[in-house]
VOBA-1610 file (N, C-alpha, C; in pm, whole numbers, padded with zeros to 5 digits, always signed):
BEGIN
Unk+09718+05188+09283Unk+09716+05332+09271Unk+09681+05395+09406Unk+09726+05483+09415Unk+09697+05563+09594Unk+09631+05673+09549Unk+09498+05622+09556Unk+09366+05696+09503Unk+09368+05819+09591Unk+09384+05824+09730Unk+09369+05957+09821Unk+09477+06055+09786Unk+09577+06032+09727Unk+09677+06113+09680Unk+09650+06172+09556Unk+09567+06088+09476Unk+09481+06136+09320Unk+09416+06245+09366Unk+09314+06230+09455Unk+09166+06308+09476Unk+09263+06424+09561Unk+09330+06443+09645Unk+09383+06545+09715Unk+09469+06654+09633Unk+09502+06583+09535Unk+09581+06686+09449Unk+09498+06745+09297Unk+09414+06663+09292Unk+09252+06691+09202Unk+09190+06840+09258Unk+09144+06867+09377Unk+09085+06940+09444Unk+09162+07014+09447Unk+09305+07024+09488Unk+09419+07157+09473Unk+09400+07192+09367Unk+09438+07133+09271Unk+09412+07199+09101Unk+09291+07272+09055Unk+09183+07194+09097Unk+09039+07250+09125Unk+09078+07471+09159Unk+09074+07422+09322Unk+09103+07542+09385Unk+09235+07659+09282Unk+09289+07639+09254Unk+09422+07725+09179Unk+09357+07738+09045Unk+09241+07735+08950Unk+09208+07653+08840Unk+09242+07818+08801Unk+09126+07929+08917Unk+09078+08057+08828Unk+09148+08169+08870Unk+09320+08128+08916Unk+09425+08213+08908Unk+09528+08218+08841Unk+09564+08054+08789Unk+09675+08004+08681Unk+09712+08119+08559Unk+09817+08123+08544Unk+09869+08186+08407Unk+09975+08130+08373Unk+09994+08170+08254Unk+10091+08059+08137Unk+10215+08064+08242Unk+10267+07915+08171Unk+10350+07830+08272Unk+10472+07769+08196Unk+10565+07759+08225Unk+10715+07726+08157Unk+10725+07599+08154Unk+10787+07559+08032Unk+10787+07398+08026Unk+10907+07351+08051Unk+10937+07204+08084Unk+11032+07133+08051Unk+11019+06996+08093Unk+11125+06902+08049Unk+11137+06778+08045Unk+11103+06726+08197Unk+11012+06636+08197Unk+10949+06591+08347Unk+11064+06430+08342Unk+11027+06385+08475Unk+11138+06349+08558Unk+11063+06201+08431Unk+10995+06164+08407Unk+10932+05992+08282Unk+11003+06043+08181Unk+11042+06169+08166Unk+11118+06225+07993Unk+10990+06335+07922Unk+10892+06315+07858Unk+10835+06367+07760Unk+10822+06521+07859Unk+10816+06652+07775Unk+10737+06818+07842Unk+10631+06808+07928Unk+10663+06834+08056Unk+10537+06845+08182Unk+10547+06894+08271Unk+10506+06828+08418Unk+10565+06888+08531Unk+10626+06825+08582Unk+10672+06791+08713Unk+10767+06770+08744Unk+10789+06604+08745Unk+10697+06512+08748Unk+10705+06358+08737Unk+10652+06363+08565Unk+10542+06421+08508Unk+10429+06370+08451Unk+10451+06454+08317Unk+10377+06414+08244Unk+10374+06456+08107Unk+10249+06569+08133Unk+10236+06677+08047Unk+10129+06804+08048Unk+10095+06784+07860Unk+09979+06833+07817Unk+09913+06812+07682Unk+09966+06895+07624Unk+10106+06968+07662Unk+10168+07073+07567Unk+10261+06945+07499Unk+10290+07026+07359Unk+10427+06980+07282Unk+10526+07097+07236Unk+10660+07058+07245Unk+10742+07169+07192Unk+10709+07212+07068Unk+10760+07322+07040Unk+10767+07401+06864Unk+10848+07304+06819Unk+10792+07318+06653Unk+10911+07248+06566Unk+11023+07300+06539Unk+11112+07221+06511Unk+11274+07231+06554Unk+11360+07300+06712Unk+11230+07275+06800Unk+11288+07317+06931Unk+11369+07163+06999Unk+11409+07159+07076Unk+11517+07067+07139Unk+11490+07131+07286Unk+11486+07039+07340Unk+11535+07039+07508Unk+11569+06940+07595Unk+11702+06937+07628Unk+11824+06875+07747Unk+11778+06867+07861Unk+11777+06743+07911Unk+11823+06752+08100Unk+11826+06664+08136Unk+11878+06692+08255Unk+11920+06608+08340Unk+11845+06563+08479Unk+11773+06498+08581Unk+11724+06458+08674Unk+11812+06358+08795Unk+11840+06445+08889Unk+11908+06360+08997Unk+11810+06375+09128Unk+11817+06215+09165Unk+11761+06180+09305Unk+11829+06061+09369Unk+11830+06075+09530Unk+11925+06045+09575Unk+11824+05904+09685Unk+11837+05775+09760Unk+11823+05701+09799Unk+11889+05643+09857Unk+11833+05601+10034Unk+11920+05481+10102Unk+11899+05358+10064Unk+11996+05313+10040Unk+12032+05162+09981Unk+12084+05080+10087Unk+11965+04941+10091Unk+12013+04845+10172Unk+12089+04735+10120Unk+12214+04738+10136Unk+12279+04656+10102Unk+12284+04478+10079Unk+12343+04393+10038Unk+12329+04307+10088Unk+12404+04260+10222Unk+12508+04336+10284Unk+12589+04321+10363Unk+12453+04374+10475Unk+12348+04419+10456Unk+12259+04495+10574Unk+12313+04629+10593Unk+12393+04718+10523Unk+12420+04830+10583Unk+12321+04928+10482Unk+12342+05092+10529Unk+12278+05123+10477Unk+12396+05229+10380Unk+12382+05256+10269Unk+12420+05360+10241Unk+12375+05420+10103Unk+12400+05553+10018Unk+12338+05607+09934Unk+12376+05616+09851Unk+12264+05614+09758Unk+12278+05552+09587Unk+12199+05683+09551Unk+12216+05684+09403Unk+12198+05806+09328Unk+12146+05765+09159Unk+12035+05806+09122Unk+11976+05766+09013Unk+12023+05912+08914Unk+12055+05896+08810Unk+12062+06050+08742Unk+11983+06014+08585Unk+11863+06068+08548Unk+11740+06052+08439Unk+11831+06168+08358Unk+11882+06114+08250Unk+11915+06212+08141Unk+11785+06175+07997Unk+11750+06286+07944Unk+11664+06282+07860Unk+11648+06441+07756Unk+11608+06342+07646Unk+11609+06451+07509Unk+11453+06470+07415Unk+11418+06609+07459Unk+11260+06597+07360Unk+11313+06693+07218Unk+11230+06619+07133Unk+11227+06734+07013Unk+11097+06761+06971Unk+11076+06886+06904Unk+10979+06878+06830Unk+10945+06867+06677Unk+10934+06756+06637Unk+10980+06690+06524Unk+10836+06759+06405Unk+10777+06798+06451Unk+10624+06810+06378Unk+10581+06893+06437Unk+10462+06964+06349Unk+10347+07061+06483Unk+10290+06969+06515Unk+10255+07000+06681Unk+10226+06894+06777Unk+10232+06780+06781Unk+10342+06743+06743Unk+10428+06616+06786Unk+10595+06615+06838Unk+10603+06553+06961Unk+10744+06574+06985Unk+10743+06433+07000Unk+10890+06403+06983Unk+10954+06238+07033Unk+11063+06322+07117Unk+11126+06178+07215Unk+11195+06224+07284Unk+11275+06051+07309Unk+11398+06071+07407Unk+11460+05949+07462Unk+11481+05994+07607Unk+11470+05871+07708Unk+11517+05878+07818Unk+11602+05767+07838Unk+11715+05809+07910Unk+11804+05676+07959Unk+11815+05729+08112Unk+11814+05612+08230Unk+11855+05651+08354Unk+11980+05516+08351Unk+12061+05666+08466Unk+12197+05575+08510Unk+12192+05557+08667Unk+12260+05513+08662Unk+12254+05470+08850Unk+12408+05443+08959Unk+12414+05503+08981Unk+12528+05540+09065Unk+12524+05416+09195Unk+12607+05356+09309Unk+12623+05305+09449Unk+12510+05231+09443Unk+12396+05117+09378Unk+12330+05086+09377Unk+12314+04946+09317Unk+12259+04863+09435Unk+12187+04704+09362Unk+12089+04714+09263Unk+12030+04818+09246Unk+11905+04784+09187Unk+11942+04755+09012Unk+11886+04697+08976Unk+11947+04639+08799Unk+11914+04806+08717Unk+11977+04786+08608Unk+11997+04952+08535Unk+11889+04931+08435Unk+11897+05060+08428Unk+11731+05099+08324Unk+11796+05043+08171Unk+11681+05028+08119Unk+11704+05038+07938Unk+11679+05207+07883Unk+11705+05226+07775Unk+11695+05327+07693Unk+11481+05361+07654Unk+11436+05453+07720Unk+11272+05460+07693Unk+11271+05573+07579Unk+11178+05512+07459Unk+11121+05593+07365Unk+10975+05653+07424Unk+10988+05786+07366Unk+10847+05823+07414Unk+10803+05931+07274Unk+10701+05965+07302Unk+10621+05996+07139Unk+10494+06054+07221Unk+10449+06245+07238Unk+10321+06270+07218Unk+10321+06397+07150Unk+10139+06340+07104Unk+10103+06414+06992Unk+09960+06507+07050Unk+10018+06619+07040Unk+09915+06751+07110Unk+09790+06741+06994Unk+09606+06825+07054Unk+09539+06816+06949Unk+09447+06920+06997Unk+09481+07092+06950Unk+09414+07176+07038Unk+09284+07209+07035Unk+09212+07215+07123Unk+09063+07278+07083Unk+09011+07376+07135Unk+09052+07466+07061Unk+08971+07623+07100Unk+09105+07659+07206Unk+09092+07695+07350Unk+09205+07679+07430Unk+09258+07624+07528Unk+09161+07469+07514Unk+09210+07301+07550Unk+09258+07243+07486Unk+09375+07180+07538Unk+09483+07114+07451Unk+09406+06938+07536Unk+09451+06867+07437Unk+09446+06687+07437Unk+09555+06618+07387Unk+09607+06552+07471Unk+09735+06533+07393Unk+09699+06385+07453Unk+09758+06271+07292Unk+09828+06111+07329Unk+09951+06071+07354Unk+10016+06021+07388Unk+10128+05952+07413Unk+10186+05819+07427Unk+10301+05788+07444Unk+10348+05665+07477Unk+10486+05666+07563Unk+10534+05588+07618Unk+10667+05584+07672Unk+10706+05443+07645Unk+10796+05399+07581Unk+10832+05205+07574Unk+10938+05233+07567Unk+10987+05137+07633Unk+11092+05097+07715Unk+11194+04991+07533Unk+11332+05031+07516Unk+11379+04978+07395Unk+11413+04821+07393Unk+11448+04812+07537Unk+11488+04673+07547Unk+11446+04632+07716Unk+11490+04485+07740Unk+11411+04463+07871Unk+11303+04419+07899Unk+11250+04386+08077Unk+11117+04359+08077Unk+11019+04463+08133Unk+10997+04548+08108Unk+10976+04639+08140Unk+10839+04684+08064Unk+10715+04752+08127Unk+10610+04783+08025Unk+10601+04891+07940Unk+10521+04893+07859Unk+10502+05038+07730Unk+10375+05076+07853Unk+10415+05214+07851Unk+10271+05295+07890Unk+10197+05391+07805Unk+10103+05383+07782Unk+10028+05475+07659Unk+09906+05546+07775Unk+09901+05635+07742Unk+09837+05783+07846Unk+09746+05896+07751Unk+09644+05949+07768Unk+09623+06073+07748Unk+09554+06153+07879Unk+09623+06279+07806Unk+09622+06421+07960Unk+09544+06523+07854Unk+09442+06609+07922Unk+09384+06719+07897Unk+09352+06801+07992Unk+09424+06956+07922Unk+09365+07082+08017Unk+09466+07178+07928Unk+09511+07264+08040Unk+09576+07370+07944Unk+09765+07350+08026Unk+09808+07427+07982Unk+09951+07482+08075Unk+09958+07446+08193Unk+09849+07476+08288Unk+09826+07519+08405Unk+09786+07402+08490Unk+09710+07374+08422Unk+09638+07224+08474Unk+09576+07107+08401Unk+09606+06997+08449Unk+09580+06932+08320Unk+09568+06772+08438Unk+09495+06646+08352Unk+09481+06538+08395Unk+09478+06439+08287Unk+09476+06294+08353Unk+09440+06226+08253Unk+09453+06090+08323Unk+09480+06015+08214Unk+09465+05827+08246Unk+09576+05753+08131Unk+09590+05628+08197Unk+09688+05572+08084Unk+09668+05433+08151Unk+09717+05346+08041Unk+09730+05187+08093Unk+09885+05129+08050Unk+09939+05053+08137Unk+10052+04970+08150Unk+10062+04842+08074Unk+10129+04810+07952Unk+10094+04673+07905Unk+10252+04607+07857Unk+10288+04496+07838Unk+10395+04435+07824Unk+10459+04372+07879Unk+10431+04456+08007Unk+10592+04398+08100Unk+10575+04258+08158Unk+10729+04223+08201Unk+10736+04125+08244Unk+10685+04069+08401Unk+10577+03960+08424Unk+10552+03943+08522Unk+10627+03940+08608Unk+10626+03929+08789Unk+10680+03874+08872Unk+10661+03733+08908Unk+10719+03606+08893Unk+10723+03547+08963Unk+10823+03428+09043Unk+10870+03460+09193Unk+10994+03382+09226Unk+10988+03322+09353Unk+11054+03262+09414Unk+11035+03205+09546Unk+11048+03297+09617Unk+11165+03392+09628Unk+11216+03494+09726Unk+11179+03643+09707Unk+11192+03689+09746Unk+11159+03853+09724Unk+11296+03911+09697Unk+11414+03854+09680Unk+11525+03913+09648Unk+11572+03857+09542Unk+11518+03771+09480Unk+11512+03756+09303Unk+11414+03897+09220Unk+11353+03973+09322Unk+11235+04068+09223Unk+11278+04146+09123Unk+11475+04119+09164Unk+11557+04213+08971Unk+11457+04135+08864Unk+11443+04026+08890Unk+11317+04009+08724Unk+11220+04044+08669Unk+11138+04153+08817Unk+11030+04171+08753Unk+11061+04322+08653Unk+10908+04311+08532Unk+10949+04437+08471Unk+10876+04581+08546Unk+10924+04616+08586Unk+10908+04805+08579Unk+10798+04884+08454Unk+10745+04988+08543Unk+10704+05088+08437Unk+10686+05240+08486Unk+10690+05325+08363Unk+10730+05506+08437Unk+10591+05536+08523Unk+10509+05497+08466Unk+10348+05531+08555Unk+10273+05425+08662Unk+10209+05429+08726Unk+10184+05388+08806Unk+10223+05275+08912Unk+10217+05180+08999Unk+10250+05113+09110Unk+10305+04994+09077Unk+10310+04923+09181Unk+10336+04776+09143Unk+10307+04703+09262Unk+10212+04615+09198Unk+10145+04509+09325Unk+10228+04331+09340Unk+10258+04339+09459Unk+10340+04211+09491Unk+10229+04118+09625Unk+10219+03997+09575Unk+10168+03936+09616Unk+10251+03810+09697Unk+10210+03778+09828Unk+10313+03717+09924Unk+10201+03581+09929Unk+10220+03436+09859Unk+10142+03342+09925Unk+10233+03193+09885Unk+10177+03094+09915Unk+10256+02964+09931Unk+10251+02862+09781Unk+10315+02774+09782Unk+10302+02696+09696Unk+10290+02569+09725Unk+10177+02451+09691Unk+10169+02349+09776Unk+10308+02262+09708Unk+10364+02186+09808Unk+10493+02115+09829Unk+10643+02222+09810Unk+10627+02315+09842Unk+10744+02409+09838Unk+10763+02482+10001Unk+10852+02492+10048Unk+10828+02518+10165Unk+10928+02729+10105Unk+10839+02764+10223Unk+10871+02917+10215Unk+10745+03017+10139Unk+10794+03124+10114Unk+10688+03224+10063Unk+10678+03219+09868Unk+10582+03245+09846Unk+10639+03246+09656Unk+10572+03395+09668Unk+10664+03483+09589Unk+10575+03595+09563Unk+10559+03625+09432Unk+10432+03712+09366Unk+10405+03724+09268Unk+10343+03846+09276Unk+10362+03906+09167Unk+10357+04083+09143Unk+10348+04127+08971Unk+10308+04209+08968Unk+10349+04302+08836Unk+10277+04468+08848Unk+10272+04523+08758Unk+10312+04717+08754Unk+10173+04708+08749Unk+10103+04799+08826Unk+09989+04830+08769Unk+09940+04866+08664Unk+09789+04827+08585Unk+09751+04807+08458Unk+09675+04942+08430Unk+09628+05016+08526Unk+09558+05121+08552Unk+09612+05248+08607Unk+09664+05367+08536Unk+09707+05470+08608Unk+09596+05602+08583Unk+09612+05704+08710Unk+09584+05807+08665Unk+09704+05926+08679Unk+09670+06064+08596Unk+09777+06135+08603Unk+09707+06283+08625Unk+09772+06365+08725Unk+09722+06506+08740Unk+09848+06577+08765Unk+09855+06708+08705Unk+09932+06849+08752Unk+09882+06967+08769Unk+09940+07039+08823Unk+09930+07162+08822Unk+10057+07256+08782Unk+10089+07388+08733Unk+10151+07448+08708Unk+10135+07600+08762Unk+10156+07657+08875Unk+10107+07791+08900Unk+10188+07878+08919Unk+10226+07984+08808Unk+10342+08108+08806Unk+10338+08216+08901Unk+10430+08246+09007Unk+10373+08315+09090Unk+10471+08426+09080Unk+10562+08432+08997Unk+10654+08530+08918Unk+10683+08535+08775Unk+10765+08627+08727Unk+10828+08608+08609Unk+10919+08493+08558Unk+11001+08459+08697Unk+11060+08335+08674Unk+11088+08270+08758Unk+10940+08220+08850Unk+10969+08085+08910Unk+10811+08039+08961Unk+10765+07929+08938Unk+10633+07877+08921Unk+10643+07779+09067Unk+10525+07763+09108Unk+10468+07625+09225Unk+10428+07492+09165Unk+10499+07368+09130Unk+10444+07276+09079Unk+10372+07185+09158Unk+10305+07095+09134Unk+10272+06942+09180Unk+10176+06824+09070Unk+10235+06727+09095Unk+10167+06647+09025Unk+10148+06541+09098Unk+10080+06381+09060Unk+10095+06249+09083Unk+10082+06160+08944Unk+10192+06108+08976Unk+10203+05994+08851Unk+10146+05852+08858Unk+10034+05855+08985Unk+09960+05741+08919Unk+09994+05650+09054Unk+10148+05662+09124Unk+10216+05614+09261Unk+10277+05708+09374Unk+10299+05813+09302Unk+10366+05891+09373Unk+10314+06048+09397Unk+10363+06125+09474Unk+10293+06278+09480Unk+10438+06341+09461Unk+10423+06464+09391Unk+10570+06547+09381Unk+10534+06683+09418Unk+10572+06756+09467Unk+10544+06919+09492Unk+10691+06974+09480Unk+10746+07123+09397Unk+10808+07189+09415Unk+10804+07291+09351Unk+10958+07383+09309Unk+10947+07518+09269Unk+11001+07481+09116Unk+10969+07548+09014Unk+11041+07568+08887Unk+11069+07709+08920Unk+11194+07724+08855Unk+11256+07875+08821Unk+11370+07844+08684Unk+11309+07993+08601Unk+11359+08002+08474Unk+11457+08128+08412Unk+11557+08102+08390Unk+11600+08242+08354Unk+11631+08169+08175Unk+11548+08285+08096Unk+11567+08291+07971Unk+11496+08093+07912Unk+11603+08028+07871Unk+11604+07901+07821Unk+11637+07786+07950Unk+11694+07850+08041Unk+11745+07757+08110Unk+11655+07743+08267Unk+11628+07613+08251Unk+11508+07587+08364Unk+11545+07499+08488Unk+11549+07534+08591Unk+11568+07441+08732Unk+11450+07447+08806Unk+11430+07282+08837Unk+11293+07211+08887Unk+11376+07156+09023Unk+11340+07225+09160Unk+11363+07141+09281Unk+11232+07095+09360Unk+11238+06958+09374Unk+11139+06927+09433Unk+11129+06814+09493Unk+10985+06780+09609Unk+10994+06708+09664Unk+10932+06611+09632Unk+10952+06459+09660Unk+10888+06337+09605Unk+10891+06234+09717Unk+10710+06184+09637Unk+10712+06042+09771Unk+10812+05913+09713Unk+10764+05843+09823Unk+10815+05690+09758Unk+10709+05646+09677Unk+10814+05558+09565Unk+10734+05477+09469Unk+10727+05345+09506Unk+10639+05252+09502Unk+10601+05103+09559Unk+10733+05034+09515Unk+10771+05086+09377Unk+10882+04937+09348Unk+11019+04990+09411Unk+11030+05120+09457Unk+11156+05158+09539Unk+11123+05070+09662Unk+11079+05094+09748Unk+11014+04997+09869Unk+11078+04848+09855Unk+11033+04773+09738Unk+11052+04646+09712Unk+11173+04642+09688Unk+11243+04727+09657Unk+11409+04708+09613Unk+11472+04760+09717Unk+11416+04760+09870Unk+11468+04853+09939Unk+11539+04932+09958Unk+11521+05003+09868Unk+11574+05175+09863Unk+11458+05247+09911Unk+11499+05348+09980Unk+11432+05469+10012Unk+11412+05590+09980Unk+11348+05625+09955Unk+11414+05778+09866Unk+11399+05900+09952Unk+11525+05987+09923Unk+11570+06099+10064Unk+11476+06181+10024Unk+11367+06179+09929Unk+11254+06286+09878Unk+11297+06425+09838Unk+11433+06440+09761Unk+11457+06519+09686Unk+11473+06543+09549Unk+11409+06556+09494Unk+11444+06535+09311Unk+11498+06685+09283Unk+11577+06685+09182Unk+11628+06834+09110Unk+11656+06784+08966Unk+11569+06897+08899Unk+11611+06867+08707Unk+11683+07024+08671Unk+11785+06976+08572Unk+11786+07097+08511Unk+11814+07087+08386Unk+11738+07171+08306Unk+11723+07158+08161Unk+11724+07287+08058Unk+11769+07254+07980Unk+11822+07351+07887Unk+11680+07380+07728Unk+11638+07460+07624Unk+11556+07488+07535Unk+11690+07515+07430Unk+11677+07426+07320Unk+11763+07509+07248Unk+11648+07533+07073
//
């Protein structure tokens, strides 16, 4: 976890806490209602629905050694099936790219308000694959909100090369630690890795118009900052994003642009 990226965006939220006002939702870049990476302790109304789509773009190192760019596009669907409960699906596709393709992720949270703090649980699992379930809870309001979650399931890393690592499993929250050491009578490196077991999660949400808000969050690996703007139902999220540890390992880079756009029906 990149703890200085936790605490730096902790203290922003801090500072913005006693100007915030209500804040527009939509589908975050993991799938479930948040900000722009992360899930927030809101849930949709019942029988609400909301669409979108998430594109981000990456240099891809080939195996030929060249470089060129690949394109991830996160399509995902929340409902609100219950008061304060939404389910949702995410599938990502992947465009010009080595990296192996996602499975289909179920996700499921259930809001629990108190007074005018919301607490919400969750989950995200992955349908098929090696890949981990992450289970999380976030508390605060609209505006700002935090929390914690743990990583469990997935499939370890372990291979001779670092370009067998398509085996290891993946997860939407936090890092992934790869370990570089030897094996006695094997000549070369063995590496061994898996997703981190420990995440934390923070956002912020701050409306600085009628229709267009300042976001940022961290999902536990990464930092995101950008703008939401809303006209009526229809919501566009542009923003900027770090690298995630297991992009690194798959050497892709990411051009640090994300854009969602999503629909309320």
């Amino acid at each position: 976890m990149r703890t200085s990226h936790f605490l730096a965006l902790s203290v922003l939220a801090i500072m913005l806490g006693a100007t915030v006002t209500r804040a527009t939702a939509s589908p975050s870049q993991a799938g479930p209602t948040g900000g722009l990476t992360i899930p927030d302790p809101m849930t949709l109304e019942p029988e609400r629905t909301e669409v979108a789509v998430t594109a981000e773009s990456f240099d891809q190192l080939t195996s030929n050694l060249d470089v060129k760019t690949s394109f991830d596009f996160s399509t995902k669907v929340n409902a609100g099936v219950y008061h304060n409960l939404e389910l949702g699906v995410e599938k990502t596709f992947r465009e010009k790219t080595t990296f192996r393709d996602q499975p289909y992720w179920f996700s499921g949270k259930m809001r629990f308000p108190v007074d005018t703090f919301n607490v919400a649980v969750g989950l995200l699992a992955p349908i098929s694959g090696p890949d981990a379930t992450s289970v999380y809870t976030v508390a605060g309001w609209k505006s700002i909100w935090g929390g914690f979650g743990i990583n469990f399931g997935g499939k370890k890393f372990r291979q001779l090369t670092q370009t067998q690592l398509i085996n290891a499993g993946v997860a939407k929250f936090g890092g992934f630690s790869l370990i570089r050491g030897t094996t006695p009578g094997l000549n070369g490196a063995t590496f061994t890795g898996e997703v981190d077991t420990f995440f934390g999660l923070i956002g912020f949400n701050y409306r600085v118009s009628r229709n267009m808000a300042i976001l940022g969050d961290f999902d536990g690996d990464r930092f995101a900052g950008g703008f939401r703007f809303n006209i009526k139902e229809l919501v566009l999220d542009a923003a900027y994003v770090g690298q995630k540890e297991i992009d690194t390992l798959f050497s892709r880079n990411t051009q640090n642009v994300m854009v969602t756009v999503s629909h309320r029906f």
